[in-house]
DSSP file (Angstrom, degrees, kcal/mol; ACC not computed):
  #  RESIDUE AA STRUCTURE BP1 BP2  ACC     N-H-->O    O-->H-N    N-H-->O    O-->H-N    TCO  KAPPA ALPHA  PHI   PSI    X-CA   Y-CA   Z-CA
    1    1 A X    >>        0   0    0      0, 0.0     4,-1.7     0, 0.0     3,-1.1   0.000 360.0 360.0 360.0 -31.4   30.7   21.6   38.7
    2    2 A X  H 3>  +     0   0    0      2,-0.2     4,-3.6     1,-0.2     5,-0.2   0.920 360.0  59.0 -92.4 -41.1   32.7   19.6   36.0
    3    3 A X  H 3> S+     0   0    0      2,-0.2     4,-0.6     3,-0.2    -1,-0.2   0.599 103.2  52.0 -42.3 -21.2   30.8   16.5   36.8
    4    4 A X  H X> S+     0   0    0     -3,-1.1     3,-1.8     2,-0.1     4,-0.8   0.935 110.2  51.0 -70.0 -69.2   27.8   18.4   36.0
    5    5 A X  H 3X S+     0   0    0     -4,-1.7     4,-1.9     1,-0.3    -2,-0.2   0.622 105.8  52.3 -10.3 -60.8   29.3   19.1   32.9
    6    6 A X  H >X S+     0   0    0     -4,-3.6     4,-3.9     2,-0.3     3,-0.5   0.923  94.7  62.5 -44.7 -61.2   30.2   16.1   32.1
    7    7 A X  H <X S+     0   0    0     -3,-1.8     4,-2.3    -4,-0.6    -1,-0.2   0.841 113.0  56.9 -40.8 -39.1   26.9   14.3   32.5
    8    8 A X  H 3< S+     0   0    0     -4,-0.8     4,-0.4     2,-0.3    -2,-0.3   0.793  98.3  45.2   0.8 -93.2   26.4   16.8   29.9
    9    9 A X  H XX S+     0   0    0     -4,-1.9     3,-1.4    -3,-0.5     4,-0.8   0.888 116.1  49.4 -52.4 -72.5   28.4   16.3   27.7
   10   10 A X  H 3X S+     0   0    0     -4,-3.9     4,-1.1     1,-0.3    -2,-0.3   0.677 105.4  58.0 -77.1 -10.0   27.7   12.6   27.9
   11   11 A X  H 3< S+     0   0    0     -4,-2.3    -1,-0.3     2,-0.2    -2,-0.2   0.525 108.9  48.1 -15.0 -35.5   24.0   13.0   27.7
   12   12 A X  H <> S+     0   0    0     -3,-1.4     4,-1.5    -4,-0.4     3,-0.2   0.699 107.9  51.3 -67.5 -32.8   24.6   14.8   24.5
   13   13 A X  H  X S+     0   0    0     -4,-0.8     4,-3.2     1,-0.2    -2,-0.2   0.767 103.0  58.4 -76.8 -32.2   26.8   12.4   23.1
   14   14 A X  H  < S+     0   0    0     -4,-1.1     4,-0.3     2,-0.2    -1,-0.2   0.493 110.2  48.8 -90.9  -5.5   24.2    9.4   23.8
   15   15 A X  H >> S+     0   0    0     -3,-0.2     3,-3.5     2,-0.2     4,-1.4   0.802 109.2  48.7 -74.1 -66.1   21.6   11.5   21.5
   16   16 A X  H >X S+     0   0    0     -4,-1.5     3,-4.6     1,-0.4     4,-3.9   0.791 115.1  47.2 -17.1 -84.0   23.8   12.0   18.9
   17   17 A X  H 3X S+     0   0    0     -4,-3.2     4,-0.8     1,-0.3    -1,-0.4   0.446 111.1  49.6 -31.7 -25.3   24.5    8.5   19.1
   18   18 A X  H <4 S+     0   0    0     -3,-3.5    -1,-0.3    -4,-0.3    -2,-0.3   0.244 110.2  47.9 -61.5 -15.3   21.2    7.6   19.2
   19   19 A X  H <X S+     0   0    0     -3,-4.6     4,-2.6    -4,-1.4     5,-0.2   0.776 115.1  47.1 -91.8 -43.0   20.1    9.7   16.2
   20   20 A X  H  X S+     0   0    0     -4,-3.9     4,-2.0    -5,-0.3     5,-0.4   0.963 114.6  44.2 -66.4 -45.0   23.0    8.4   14.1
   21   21 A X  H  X S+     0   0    0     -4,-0.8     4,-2.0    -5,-0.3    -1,-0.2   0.883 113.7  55.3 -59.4 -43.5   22.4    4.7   15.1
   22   22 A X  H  > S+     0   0    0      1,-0.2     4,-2.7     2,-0.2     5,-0.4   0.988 115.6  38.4 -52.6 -67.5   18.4    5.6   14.4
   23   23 A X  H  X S+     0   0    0     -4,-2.6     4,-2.3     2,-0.3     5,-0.2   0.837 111.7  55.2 -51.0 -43.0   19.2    6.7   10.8
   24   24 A X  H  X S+     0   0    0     -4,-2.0     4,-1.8     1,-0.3    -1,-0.2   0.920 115.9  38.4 -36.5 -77.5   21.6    4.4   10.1
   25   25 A X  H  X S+     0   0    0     -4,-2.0     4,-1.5    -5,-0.4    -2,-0.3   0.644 109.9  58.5 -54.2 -24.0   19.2    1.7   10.9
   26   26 A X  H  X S+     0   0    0     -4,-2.7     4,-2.3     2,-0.2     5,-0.4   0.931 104.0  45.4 -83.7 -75.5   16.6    3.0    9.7
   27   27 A X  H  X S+     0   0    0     -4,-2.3     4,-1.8    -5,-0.4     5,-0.3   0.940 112.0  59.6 -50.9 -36.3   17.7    3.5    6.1
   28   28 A X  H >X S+     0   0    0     -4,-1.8     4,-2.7    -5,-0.2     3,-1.5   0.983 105.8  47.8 -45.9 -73.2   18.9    0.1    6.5
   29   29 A X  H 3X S+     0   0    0     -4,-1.5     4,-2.2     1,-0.3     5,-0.4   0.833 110.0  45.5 -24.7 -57.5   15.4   -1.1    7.3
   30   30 A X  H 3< S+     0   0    0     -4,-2.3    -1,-0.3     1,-0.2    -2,-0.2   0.725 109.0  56.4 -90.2   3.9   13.4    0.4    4.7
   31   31 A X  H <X S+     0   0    0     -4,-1.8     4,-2.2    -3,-1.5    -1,-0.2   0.738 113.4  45.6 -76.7 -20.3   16.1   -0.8    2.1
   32   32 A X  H  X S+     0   0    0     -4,-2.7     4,-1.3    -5,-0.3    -2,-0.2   0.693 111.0  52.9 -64.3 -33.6   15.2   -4.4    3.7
   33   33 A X  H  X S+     0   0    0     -4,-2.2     4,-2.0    -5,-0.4    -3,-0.2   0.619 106.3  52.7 -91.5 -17.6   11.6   -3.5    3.5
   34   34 A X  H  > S+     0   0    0     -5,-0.4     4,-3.1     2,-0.2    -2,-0.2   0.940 110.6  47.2 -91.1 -55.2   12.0   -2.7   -0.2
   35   35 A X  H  X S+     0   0    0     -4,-2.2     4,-0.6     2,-0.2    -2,-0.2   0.788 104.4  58.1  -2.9 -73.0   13.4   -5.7   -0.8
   36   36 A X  H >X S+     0   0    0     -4,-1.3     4,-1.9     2,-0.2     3,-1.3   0.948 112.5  44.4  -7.5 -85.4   10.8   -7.3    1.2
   37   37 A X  H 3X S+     0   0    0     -4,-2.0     4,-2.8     1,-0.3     5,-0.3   0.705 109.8  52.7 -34.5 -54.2    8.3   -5.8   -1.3
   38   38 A X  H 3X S+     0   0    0     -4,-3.1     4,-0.6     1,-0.2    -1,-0.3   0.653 111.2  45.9 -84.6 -13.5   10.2   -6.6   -4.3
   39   39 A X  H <X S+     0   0    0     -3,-1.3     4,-2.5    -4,-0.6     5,-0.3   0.904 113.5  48.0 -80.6 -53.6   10.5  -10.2   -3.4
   40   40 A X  H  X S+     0   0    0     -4,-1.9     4,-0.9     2,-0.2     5,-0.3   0.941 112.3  47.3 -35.9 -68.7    6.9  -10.7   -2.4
   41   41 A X  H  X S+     0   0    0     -4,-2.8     4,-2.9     2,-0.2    -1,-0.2   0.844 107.5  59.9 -49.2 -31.0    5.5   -8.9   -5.6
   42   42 A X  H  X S+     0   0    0     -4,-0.6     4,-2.7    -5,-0.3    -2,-0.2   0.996 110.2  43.2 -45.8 -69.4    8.1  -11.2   -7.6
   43   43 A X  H  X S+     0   0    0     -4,-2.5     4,-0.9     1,-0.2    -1,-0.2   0.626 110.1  53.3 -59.4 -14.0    6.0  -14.2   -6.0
   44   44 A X  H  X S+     0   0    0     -4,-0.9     4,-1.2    -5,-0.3     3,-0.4   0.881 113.6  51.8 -79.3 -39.3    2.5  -12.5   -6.7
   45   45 A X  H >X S+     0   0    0     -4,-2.9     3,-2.0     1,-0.3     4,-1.8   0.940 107.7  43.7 -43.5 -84.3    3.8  -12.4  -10.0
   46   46 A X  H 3X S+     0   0    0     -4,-2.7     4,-2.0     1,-0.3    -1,-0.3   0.617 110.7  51.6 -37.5 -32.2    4.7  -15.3  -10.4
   47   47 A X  H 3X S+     0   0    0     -4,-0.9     4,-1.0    -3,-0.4    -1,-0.3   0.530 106.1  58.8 -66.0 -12.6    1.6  -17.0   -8.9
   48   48 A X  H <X S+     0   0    0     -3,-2.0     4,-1.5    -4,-1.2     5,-0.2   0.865 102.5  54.9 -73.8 -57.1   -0.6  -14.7  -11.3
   49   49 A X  H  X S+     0   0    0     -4,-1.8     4,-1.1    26,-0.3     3,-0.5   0.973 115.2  38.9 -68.7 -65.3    1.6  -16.6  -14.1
   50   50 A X  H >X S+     0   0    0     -4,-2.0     4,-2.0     1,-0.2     3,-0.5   0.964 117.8  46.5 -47.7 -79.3    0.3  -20.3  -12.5
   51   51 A X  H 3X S+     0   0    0     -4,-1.0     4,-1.3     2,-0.3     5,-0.3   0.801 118.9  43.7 -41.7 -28.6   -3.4  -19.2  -11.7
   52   52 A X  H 3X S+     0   0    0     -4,-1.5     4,-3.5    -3,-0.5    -1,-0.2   0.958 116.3  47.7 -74.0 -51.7   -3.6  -17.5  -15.6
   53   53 A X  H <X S+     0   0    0     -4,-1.1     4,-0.9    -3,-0.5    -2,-0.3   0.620 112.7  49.8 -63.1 -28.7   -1.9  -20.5  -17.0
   54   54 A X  H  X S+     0   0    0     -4,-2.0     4,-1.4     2,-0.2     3,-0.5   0.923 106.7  51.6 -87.3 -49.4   -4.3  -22.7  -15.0
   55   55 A X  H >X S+     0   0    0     -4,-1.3     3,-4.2    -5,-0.3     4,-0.8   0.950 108.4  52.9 -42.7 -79.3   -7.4  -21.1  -16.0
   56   56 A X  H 3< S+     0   0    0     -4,-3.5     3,-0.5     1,-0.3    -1,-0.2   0.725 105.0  57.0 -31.1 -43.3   -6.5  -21.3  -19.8
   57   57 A X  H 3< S+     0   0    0     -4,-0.9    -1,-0.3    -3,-0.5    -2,-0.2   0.617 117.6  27.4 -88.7 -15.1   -5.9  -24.7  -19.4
   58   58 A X  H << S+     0   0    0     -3,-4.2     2,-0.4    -4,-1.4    -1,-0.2   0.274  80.9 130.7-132.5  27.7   -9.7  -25.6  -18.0
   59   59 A X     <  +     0   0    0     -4,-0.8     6,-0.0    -3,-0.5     3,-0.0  -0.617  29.4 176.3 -69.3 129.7  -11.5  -22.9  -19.7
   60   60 A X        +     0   0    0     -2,-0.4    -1,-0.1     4,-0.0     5,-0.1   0.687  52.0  87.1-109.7 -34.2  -14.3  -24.8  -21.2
   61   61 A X  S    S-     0   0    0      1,-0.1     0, 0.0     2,-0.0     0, 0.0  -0.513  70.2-148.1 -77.9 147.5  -16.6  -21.5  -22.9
   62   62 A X  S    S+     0   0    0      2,-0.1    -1,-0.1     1,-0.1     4,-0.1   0.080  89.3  74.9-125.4   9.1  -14.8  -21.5  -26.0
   63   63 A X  S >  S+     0   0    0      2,-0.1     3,-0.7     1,-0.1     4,-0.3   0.663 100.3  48.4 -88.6 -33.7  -15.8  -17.1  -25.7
   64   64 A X  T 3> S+     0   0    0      1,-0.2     4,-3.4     2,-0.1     5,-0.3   0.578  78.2  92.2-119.7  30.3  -13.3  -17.0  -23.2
   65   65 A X  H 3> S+     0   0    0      1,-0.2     4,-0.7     2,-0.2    -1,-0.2   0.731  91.8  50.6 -47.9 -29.6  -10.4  -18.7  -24.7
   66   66 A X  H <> S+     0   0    0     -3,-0.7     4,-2.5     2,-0.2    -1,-0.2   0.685 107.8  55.9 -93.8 -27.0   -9.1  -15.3  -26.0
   67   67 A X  H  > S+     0   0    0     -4,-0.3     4,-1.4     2,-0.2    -2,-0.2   0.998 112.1  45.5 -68.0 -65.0   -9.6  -13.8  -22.0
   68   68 A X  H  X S+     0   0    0     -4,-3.4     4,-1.7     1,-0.3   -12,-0.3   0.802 108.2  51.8 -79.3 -25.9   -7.3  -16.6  -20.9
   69   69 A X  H >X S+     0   0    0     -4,-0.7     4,-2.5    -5,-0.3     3,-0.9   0.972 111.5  51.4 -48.1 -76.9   -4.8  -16.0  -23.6
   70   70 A X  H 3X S+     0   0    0     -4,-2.5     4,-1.0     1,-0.3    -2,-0.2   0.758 107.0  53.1 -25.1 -60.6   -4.9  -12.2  -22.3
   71   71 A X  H 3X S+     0   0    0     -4,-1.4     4,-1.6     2,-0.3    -1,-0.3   0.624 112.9  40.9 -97.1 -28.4   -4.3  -13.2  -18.8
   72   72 A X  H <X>S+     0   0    0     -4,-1.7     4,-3.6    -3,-0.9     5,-1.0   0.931 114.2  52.7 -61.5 -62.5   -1.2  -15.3  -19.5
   73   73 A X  H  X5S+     0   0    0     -4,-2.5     4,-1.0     1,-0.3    -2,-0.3   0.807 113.4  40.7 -22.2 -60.0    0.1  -13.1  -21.8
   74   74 A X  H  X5S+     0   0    0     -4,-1.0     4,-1.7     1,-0.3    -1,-0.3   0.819 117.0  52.3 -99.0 -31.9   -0.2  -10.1  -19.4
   75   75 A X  H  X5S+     0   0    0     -4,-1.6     4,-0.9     1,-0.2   -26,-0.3   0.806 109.3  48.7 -60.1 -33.6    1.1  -12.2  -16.4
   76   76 A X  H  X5S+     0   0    0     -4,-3.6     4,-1.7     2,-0.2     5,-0.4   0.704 106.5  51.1 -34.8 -45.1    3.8  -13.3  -18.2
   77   77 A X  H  X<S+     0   0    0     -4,-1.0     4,-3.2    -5,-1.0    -2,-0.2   0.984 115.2  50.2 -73.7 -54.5    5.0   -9.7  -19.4
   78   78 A X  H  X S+     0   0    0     -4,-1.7     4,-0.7     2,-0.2    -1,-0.2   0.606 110.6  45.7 -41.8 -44.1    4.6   -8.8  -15.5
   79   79 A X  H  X S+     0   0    0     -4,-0.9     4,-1.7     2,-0.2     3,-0.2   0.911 118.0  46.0 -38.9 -73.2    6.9  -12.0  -14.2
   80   80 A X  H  X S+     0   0    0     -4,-1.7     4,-2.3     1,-0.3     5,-0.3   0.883 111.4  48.8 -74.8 -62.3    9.5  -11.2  -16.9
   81   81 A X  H  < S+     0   0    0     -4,-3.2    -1,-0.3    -5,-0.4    -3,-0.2   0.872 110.1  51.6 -40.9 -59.4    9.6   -7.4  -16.2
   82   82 A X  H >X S+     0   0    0     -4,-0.7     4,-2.6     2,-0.2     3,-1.5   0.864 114.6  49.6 -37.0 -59.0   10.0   -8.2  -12.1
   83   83 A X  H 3X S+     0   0    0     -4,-1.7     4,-1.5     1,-0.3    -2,-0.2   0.989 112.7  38.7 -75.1 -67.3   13.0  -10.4  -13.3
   84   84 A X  H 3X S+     0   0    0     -4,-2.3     4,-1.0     1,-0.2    -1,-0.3   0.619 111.5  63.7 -57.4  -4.1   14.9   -7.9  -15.7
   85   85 A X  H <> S+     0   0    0     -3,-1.5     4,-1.6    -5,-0.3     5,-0.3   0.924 108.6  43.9 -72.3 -65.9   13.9   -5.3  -12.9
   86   86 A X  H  <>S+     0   0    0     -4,-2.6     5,-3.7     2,-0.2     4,-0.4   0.641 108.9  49.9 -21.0 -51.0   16.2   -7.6  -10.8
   87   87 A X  H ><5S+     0   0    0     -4,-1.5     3,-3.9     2,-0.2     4,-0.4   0.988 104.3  58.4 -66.1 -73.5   18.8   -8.1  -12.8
   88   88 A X  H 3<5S+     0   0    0     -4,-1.0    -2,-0.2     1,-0.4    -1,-0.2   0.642 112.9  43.2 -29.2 -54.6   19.1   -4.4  -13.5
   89   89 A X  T 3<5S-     0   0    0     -4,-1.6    -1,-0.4     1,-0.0    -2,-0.2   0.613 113.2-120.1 -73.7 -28.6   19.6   -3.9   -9.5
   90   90 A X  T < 5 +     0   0    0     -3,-3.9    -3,-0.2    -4,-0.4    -2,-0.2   0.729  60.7 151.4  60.4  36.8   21.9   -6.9   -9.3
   91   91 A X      < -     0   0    0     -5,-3.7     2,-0.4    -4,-0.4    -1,-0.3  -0.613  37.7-144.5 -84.3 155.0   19.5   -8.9   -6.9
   92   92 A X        -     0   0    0     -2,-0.1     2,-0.3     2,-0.0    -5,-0.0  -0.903  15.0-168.1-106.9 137.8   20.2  -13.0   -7.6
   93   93 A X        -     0   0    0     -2,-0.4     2,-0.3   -54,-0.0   -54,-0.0  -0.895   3.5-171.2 -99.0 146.8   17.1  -14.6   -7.1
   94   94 A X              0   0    0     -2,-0.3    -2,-0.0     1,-0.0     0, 0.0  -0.986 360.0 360.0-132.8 150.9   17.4  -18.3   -7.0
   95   95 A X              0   0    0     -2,-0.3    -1,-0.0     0, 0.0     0, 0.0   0.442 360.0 360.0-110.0 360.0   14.4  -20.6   -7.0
């Protein structure tokens, strides 16, 4: 009878253990996965800021000089934001 018990007992313990380890990990994960994200959007950013920056620079129609202007501009503010977002959190990026 106490041997049932027991099995019990540790059967109970090994969920427990298995829900705290789950959770634990878990929240680990999606603070890793946010990360992820936030490094990845950093890098769209930044590639947004080349690709605008490139366009301006072989825009030939002289209509859409003010467009390419825009598109740095707005890629820029977007880059810059990502980076003082960073800061704010106390992530280092180094490039």
């Amino acid at each position: 009878m106490s041997t049932n018990l027991a099995t019990k007992k540790n059967k109970s313990s090994n969920v427990f253990s298995t829900l705290v380890y789950g959770f634990f990990y878990g929240i680990q994960d999606s603070e890793e996965k946010a990360l992820e994200d936030f490094f990845s959007s950093l890098h769209k950013a930044q590639q947004e800021m080349y690709d605008a920056q490139n366009f301006f620079d072989n825009v030939i129609d002289q209509e859409l000089v003010d467009h390419a202007i825009y598109k740095m501009e707005a890629a820029k503010s977007k880059y810059i934001y990502l980076w003082k977002q960073a800061k704010d959190k106390g992530i280092r990026v180094e490039i």
